[in-house]
C-alpha positions as CSV (number, residue, x, y, z in Angstrom):
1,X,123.2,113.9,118.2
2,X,126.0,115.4,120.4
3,X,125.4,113.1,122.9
4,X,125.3,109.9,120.4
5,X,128.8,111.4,119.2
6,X,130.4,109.5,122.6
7,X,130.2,106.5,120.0
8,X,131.9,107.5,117.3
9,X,135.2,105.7,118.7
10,X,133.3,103.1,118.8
11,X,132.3,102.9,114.9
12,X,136.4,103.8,114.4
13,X,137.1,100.4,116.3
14,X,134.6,98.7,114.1
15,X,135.2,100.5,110.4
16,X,136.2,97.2,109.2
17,X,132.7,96.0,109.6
18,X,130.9,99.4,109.1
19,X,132.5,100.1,105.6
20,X,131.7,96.6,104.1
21,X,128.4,97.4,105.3
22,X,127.7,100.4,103.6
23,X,128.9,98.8,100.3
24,X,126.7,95.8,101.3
25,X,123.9,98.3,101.6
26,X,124.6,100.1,98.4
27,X,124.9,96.9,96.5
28,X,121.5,95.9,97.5
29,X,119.8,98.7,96.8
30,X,121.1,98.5,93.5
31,X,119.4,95.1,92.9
32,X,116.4,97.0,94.8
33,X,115.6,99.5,91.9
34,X,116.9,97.1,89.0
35,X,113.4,95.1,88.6
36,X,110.9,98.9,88.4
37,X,113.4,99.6,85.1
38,X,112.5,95.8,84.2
39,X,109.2,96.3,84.9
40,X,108.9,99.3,82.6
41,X,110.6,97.4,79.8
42,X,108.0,94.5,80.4
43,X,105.4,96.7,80.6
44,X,106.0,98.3,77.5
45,X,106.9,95.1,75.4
46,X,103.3,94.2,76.5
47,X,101.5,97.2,75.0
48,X,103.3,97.6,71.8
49,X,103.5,94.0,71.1
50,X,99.5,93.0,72.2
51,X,99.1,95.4,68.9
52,X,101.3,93.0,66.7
53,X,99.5,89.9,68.1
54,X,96.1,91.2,66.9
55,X,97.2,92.2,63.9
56,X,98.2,88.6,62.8
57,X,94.9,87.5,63.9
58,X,94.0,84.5,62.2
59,X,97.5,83.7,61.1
60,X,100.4,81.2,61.5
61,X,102.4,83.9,63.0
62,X,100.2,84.6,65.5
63,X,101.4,81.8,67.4
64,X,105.4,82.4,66.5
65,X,104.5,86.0,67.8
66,X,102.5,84.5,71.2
67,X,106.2,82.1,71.8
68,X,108.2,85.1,71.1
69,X,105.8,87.5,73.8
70,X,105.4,84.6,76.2
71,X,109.4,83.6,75.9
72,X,109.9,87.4,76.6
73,X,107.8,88.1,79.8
74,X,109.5,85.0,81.0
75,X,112.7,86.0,81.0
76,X,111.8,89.3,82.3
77,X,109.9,87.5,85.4
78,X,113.1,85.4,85.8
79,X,115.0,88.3,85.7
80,X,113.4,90.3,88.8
81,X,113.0,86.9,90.6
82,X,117.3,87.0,90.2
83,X,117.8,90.4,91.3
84,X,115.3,90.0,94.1
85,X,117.7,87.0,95.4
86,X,120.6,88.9,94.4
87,X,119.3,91.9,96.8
88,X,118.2,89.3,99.5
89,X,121.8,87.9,99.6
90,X,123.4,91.0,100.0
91,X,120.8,92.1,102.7
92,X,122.0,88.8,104.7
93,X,125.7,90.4,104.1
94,X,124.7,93.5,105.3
95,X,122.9,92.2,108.5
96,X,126.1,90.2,109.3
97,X,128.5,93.0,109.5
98,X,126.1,96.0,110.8
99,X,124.4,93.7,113.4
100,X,127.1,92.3,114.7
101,X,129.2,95.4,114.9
102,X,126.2,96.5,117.3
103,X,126.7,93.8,119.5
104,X,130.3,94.0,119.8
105,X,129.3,97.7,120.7
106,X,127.3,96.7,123.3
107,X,129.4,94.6,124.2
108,X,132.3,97.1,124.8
109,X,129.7,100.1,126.1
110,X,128.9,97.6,128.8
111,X,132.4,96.8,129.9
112,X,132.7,99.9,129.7
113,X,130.3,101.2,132.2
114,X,131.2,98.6,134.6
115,X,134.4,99.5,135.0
116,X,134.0,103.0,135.3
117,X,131.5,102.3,138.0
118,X,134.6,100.1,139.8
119,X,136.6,103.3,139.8
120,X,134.1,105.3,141.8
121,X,134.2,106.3,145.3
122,X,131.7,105.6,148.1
123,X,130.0,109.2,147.6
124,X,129.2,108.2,144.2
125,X,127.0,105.1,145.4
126,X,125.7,107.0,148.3
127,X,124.4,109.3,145.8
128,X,122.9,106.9,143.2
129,X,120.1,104.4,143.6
130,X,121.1,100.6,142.8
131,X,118.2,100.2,140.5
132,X,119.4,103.4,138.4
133,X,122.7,102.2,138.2
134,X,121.8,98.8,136.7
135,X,119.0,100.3,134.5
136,X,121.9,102.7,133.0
137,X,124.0,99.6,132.1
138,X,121.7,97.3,131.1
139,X,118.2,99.0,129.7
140,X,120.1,102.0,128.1
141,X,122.9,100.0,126.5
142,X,120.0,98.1,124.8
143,X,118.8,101.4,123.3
144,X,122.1,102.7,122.2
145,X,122.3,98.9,120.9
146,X,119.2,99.9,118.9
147,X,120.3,102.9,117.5
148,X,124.4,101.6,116.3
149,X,123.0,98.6,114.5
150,X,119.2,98.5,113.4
151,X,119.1,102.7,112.9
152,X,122.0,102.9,110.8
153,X,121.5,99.9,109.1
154,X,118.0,101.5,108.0
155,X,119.0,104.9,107.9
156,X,121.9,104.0,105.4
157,X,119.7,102.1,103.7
158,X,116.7,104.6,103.5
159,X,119.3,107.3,102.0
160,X,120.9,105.0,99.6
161,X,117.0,103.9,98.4
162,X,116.3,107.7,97.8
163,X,119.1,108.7,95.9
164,X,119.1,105.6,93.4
165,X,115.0,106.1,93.0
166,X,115.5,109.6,92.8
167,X,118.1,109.6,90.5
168,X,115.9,107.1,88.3
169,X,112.8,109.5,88.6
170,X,114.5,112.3,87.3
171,X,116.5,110.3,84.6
172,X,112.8,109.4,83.2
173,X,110.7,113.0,83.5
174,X,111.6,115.8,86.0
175,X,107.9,117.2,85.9
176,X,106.6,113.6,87.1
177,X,109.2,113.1,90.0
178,X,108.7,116.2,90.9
179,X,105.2,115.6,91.9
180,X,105.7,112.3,92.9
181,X,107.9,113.4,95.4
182,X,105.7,116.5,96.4
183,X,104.6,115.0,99.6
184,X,108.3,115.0,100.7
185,X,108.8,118.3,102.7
186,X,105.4,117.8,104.4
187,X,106.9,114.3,105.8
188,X,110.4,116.2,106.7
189,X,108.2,119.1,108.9
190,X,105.9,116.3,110.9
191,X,109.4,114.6,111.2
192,X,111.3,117.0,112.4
193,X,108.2,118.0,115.2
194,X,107.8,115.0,116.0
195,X,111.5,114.8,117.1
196,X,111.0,116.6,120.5
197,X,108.5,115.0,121.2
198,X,110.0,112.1,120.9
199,X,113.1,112.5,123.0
200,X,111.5,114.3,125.8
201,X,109.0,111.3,126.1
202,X,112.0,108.9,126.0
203,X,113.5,110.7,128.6
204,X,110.6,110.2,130.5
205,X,110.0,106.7,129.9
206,X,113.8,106.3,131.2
207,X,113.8,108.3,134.6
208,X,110.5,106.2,135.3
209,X,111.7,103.0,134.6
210,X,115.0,103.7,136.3
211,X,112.6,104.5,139.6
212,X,110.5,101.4,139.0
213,X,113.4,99.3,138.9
214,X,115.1,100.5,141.8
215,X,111.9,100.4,143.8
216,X,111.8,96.6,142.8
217,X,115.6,95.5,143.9
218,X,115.5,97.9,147.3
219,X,112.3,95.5,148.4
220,X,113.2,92.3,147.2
221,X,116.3,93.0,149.1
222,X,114.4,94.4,151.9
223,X,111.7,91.2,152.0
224,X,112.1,89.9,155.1
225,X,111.1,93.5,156.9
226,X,108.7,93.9,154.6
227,X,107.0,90.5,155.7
228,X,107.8,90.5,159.0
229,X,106.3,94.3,159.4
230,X,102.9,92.3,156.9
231,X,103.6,95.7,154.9
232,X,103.0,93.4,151.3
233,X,99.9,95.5,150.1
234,X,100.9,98.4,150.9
235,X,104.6,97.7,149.2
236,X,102.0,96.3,146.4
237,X,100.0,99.2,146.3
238,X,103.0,101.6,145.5
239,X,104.4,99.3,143.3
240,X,101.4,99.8,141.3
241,X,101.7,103.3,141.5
242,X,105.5,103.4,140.0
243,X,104.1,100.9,137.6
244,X,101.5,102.9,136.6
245,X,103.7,106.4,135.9
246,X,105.4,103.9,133.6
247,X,102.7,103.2,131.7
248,X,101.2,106.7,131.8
249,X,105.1,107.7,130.6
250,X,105.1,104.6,127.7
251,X,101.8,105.0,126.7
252,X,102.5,109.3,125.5
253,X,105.3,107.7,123.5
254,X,102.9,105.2,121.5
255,X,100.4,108.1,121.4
256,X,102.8,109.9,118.8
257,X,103.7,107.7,117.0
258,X,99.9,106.5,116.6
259,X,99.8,109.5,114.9
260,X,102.9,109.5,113.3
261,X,102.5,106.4,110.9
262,X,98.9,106.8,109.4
263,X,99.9,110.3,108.1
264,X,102.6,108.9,106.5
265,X,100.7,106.3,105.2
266,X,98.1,108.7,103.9
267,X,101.1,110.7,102.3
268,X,102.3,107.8,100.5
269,X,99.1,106.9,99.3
270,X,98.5,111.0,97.8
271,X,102.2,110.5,95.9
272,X,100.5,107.2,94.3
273,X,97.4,108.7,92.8
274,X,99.6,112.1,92.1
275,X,102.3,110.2,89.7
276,X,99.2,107.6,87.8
277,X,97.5,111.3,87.2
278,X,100.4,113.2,86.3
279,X,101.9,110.3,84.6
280,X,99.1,109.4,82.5
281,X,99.1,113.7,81.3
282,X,102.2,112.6,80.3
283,X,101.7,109.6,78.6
284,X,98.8,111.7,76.3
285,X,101.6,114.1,75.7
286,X,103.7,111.3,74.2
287,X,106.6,112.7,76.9
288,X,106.5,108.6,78.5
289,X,105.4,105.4,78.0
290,X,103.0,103.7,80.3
291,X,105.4,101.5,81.3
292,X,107.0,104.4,82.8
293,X,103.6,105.0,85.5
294,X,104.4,101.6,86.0
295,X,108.0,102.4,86.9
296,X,107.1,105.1,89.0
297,X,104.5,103.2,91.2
298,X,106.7,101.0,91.9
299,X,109.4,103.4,93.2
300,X,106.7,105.1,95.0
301,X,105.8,101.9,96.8
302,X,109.3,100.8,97.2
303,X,109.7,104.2,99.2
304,X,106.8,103.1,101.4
305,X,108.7,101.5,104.0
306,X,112.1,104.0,104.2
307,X,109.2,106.7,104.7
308,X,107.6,104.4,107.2
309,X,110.4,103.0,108.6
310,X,111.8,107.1,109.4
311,X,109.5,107.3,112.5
312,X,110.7,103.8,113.7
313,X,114.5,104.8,113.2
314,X,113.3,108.6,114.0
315,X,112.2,107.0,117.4
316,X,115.1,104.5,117.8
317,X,117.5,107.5,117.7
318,X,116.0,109.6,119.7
319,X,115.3,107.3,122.3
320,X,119.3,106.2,122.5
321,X,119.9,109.8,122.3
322,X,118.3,109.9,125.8
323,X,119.6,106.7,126.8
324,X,123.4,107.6,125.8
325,X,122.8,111.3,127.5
326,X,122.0,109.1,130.9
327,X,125.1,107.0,130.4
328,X,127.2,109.9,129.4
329,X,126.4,111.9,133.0
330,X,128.1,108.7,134.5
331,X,130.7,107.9,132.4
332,X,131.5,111.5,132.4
333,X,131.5,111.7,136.4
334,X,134.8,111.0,137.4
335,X,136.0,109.8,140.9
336,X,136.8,111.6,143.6
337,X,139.6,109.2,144.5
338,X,142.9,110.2,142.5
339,X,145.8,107.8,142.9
340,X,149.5,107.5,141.8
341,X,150.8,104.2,140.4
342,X,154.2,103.3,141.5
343,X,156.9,100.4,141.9
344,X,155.8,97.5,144.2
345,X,154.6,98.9,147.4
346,X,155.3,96.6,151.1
347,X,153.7,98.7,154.1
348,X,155.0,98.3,157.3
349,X,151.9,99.7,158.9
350,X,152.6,103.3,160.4
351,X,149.5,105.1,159.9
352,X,149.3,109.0,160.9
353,X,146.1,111.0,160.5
354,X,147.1,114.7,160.7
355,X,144.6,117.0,162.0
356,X,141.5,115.6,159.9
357,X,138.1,117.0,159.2
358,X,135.9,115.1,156.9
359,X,132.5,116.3,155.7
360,X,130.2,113.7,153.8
361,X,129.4,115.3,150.7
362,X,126.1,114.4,150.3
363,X,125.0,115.3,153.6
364,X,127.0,117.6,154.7
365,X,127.5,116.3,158.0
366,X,130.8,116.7,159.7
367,X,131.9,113.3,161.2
368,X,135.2,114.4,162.1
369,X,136.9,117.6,163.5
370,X,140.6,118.0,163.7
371,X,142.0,114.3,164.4
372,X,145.4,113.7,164.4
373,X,146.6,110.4,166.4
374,X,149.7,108.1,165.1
375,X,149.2,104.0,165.1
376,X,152.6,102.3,165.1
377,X,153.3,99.5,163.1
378,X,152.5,96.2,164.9
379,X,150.4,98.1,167.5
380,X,146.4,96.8,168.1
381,X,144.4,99.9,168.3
382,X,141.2,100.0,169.7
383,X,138.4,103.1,168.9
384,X,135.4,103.6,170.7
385,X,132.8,105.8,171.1
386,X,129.2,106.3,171.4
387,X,127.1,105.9,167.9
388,X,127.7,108.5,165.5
389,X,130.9,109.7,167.1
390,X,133.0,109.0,163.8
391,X,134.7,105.3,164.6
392,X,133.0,104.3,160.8
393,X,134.4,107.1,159.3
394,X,138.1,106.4,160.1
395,X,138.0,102.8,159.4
396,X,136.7,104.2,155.3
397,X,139.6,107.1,155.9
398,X,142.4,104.3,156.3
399,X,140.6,102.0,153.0
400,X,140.5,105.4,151.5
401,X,136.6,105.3,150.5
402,X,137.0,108.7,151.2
403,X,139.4,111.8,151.1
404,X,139.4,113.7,154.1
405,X,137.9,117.5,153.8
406,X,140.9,118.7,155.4
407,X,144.1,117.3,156.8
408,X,146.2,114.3,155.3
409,X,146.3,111.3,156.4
410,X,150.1,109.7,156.3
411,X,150.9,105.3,155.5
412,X,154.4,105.2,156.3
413,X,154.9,108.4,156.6
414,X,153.9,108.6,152.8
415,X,150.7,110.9,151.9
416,X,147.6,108.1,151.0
417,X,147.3,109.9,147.4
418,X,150.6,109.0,146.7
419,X,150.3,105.7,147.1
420,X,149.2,103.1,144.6
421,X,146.0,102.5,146.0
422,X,145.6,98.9,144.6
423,X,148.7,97.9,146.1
424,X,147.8,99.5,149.4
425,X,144.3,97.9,149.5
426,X,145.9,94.6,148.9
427,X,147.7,94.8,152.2
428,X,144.7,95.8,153.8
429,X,142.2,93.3,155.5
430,X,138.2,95.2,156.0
431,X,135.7,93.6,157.9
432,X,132.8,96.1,157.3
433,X,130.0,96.6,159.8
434,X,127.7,95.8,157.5
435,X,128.6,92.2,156.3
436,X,127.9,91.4,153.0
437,X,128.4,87.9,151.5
438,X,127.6,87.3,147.9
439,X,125.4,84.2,146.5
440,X,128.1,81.6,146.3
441,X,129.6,79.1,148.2
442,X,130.9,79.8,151.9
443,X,134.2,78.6,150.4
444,X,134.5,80.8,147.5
445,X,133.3,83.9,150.1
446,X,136.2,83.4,152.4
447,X,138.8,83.3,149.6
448,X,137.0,86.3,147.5
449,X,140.8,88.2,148.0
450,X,142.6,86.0,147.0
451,X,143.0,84.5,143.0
452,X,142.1,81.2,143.9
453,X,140.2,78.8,146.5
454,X,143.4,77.6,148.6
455,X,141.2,74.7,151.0
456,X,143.7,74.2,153.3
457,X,144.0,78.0,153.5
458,X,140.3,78.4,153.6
459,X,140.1,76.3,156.3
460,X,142.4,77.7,158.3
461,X,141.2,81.2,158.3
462,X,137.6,79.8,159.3
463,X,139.6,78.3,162.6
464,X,140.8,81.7,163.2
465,X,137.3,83.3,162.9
466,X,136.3,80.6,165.3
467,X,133.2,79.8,162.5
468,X,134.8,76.1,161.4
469,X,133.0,74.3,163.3
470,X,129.8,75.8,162.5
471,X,130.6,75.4,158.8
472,X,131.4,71.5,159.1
473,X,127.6,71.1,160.8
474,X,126.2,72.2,157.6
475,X,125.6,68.9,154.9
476,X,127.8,70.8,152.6
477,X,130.0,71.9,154.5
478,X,132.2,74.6,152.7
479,X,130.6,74.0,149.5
480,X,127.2,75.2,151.1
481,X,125.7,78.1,149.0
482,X,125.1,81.4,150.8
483,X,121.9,83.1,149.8
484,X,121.5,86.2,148.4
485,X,123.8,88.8,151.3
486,X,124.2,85.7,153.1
487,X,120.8,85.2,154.4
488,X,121.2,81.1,154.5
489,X,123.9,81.9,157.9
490,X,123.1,84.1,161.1
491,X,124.3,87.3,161.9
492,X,127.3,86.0,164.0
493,X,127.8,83.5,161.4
494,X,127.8,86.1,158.7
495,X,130.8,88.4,160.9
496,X,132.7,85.7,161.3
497,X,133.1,84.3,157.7
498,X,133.7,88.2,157.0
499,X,136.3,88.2,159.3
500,X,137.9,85.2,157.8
501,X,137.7,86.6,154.3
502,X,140.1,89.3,155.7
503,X,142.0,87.2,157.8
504,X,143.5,84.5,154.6
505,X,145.0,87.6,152.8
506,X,147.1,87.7,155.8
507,X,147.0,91.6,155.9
508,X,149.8,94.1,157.0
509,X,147.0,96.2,158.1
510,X,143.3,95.0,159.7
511,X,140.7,97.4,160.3
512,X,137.9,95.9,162.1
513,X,134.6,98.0,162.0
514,X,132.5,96.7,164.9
515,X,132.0,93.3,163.3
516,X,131.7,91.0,167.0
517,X,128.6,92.9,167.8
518,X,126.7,89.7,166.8
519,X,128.9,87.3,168.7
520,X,128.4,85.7,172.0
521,X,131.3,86.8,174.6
522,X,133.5,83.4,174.6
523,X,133.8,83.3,170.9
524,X,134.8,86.9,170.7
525,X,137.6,85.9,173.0
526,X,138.7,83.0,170.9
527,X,138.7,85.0,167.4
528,X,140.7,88.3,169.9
529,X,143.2,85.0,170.9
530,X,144.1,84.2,167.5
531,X,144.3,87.6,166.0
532,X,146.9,88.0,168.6
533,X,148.6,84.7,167.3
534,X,148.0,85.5,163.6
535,X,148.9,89.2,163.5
536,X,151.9,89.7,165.5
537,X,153.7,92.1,163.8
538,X,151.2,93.9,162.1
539,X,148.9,96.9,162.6
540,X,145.4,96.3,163.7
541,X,142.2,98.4,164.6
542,X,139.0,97.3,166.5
543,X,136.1,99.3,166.2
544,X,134.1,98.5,169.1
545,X,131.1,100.0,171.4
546,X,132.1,97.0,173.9
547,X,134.5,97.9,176.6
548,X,135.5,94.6,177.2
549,X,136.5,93.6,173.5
550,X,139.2,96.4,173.4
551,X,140.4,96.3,176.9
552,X,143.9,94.1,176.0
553,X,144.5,96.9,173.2
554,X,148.1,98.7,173.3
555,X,146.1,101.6,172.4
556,X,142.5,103.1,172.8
557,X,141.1,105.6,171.2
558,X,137.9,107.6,172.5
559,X,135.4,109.5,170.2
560,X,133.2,111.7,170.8
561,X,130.9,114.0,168.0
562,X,134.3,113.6,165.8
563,X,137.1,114.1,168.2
564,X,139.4,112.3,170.3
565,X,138.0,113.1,173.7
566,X,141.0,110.3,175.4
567,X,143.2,108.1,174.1
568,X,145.6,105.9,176.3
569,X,146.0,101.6,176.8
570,X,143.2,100.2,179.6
571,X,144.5,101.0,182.5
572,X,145.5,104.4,182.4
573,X,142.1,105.6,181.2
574,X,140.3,104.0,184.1
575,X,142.7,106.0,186.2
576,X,141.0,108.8,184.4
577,X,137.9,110.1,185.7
578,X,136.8,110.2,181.8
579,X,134.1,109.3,179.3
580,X,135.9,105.6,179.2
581,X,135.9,105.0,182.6
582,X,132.1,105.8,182.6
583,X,131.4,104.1,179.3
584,X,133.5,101.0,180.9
585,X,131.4,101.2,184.8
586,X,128.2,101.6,182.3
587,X,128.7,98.4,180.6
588,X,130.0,96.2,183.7
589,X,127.1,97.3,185.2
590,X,124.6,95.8,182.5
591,X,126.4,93.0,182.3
592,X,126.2,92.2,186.5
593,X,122.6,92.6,186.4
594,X,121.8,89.8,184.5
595,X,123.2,87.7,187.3
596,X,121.8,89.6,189.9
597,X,118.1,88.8,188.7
């Protein structure tokens, strides 16, 4: 249960609703054991009274006597049909505030999760499997959902049914509960081994669904290659394999508890015939009346389901023991980005990285060695390199995905950790190398930064990203829906709505991760033209392997295996017998051949 304890702020949040519950469950209960005592009473009128109505056999007063008995067994059968809609009324009361403090739970554990998982860094999500992630907040939360509403609401009911049957037992003859309740400690044992079993099954169940779901989102993702490449049986075939772990995994679990419920069946049944023989000793003895046997089966039977209903809850609890332990190891992981909150922040733009090394944690391979280069404010900074050199790494340095290994990196001559890193990312413009566009309107995609569609400033960014006119082709123009990571537009339509999304924040800073590689040569001029127009004044950096994008850059920057191997504006690097002037001879080569043939 230490991993179910998480929670427990949860039912503090809630007491209002918890505590009315308990009573709720108590009162019921109450109305719950009420009809065996009326029962016995019946029971016993009829036995000493069928005496009496023989006895007048023959006479008037048989029939006054039949009124009386027939009047009486009425009442009684009015009576239980009372406290059975008394006890259903207050079940319905109990439901409505246990139930619904589960979903408000759920409700919260969710939010929760999803927040937390905003707070974590890139290393986090490099380390994780999407599929995982979702199955933790969704699957597992249902579990736990399980356990703080229908295994509390039975488990408080099952104890409350025991004591107040208990309690009646003993009140009527100690020998006869005693025995009725024999079978007890056998049910505890099986309980309590089955209890392991149960959790390390549902642990299973949970890694292996965790797996099958992520298998299932990376390929419907990945469809297209998987078509394209005609790789659908194969994709099937291990599919079916995952699939059929699962079931392997699910169908131990149901195994169990196969097991589990006939034996408590067959114990229930034992206590039965124990307290009519025992009870019927007794009766001989003159210690009860038979309408006490009749008492007792019925609380023997009314402890049917409570019994029963232990391996369901047994299983519920254990299972969102698993579930929680899952969502604990995340909630518990925390980020490896730390951050300061402070007054309103305005960056000018001065970024300095001072002799910075950064290892990926997962992989442990070291992108960069020792940097250090300053970027003035206003300046465009180009950085190129060949792939793998560590361009990628310093555009996620600069949006502090990451913290580099060693070294500090300086905005404004202010360490990044010091800053408030919402503020700062607010300033900041990213066009990733990997676009990604969510399933919504091309409209809604370019303004994502900003807290509402502005048209006229929607439309104006797409200008600048010299993807308008495309756009206004489409029959719905900006209103057309992008499909799932954008695959309704092409690849260079995809960078350049990316590149207006950063563009209408207006940003103090761009960085620019190699995001014309998918766009013909005149329209890369025409976007390079207006970000010269539009961000005068403000820092920018192009990540490029083309020469010829960065060439009008006040800065360039060359990489090679995670150091600065030049650095210097166009011209002065050509003068350079260097890696640039061979990368730029390379690539005006390739590009003259073309012409030649």
């Amino acid at each position: 249960m230490k991993h179910l304890a998480y929670l427990n702020k949860f039912f503090y949040k809630y007491r209002w609703r918890l505590l009315p519950g308990i009573i709720f469950v108590i009162i019921s209960n109450i109305f719950a054991v009420l009809p065996a005592r009326v029962i016995q009473i019946a029971f016993d009128l009829v036995s000493e009274n069928i005496g009496v109505y023989r006895l007048f056999d023959g006479f008037e007063r048989q029939e006054l006597v039949h009124e009386v008995f027939s009047s009486s067994l009425l009442f009684f059968g009015v009576l239980v049909l009372a406290l059975a809609l008394l006890r259903g009324l207050f079940l319905f009361f109990m439901r409505q505030t246990i139930i619904l403090m589960s979903r408000h739970i759920e409700y919260d554990l969710k939010n929760e999760i999803y927040a937390h998982y905003q707070d974590l860094s890139m290393s986090f999500y490099r380390r994780n499997d999407t599929g995982d992630l979702m199955n933790r907040a969704t699957e597992d939360v249902s579990r736990v959902r399980m356990y703080v509403g229908p295994a509390i609401m039975y488990s408080l009911n099952t104890i409350v049914l025991f004591i107040l049957i208990i309690f009646s037992m003993v009140n009527v003859s100690v020998k006869l509960a005693f025995f009725s309740l024999l079978p007890l400690p056998l049910m505890a044992i099986i309980i309590y081994y089955v209890h392991s079993m149960i959790n390390t099954r549902s642990e299973q169940i949970q890694k292996q669904l965790s797996r099958l779901s992520g298998f299932a989102q990376e390929n419907f993702s990945g469809i297209r290659v998987i078509k394209s490449y005609g790789r659908e049986d194969d994709i099937r075939g291990k599919f079916a394999e995952e699939s059929e772990a699962y079931k392997k995994t699910s169908l131990a679990l149901v195994q169990v508890q196969a097991i589990f419920y006939p034996v408590l069946l067959l114990l229930i049944g034992i206590s039965t015939i124990v307290t009519i023989y025992i009870g019927g000793l007794e009766v001989m003895d003159g210690s009860i009346s038979a309408g006490n046997i009749a008492e007792f089966v019925v609380y023997v039977n009314q402890l049917t389901f409570p019994v029963m209903s232990l391996g369901w809850v047994t299983s519920l609890i254990q299972r969102a023991a698993a579930s929680q332990k899952r969502i604990n190891e995340f909630l518990h992981t925390p980020s490896d980005i730390h951050f300061k909150t402070s007054s309103p922040l305005q960056i000018k733009g001065k970024i300095e990285f001072r002799n910075v090394t950064f290892v990926y944690p997962d992989t442990g391979i070291k992108a960069l060695n020792n940097v250090s280069f300053t970027m003035e404010p206003g300046q465009f900074v180009a950085i190129v390199g060949r792939t793998g050199s560590g361009k990628s790494t310093i555009a996620n340095l600069i949006m502090r995905m990451y913290d580099p290994t060693e070294g500090s990196i300086l905005i404004d001559g202010v360490p990044l950790p010091d800053v408030d890193l919402k503020q700062y990312r607010s300033q900041l413009g990213f066009v990733p190398q990997e676009v990604f566009l969510f399933s919504d309107t091309i409209a809604n995609n370019i303004a994502f930064g900003e807290a509402s569609t502005d048209m006229p400033k929607v439309h104006q960014a797409a200008k600048d990203a010299a993807v308008y006119a495309n756009i206004m082709k489409f029959e719905h123009d900006f209103e057309t829906l992008v499909g799932e990571r954008g695959v309704t537009l092409s690849g260079g339509q995809k960078q350049r709505v990316s590149i207006a999304r950063a563009l209408i924040k207006s940003p103090q800073v761009l960085v620019m991760d190699d995001c014309l590689s998918a766009i013909d040569t005149k329209t890369e001029e025409e976007i390079l033209r207006n970000l010269g127009t539009n961000l005068q004044g403000k820092t920018s950096i192009l990540i490029s392997h083309r020469v010829s994008t960065i060439k009008n850059a006040d800065k360039i920057l060359v990489f090679d295996e995670g150091q600065i191997v030049e650095q210097g504006n166009h011209e002065e690097l050509l003068e350079t017998d260097g890696p640039y002037r061979y990368l730029y001879e390379k690539q005006l080569l390739e590009d003259q051949l073309p012409e030649k043939k």
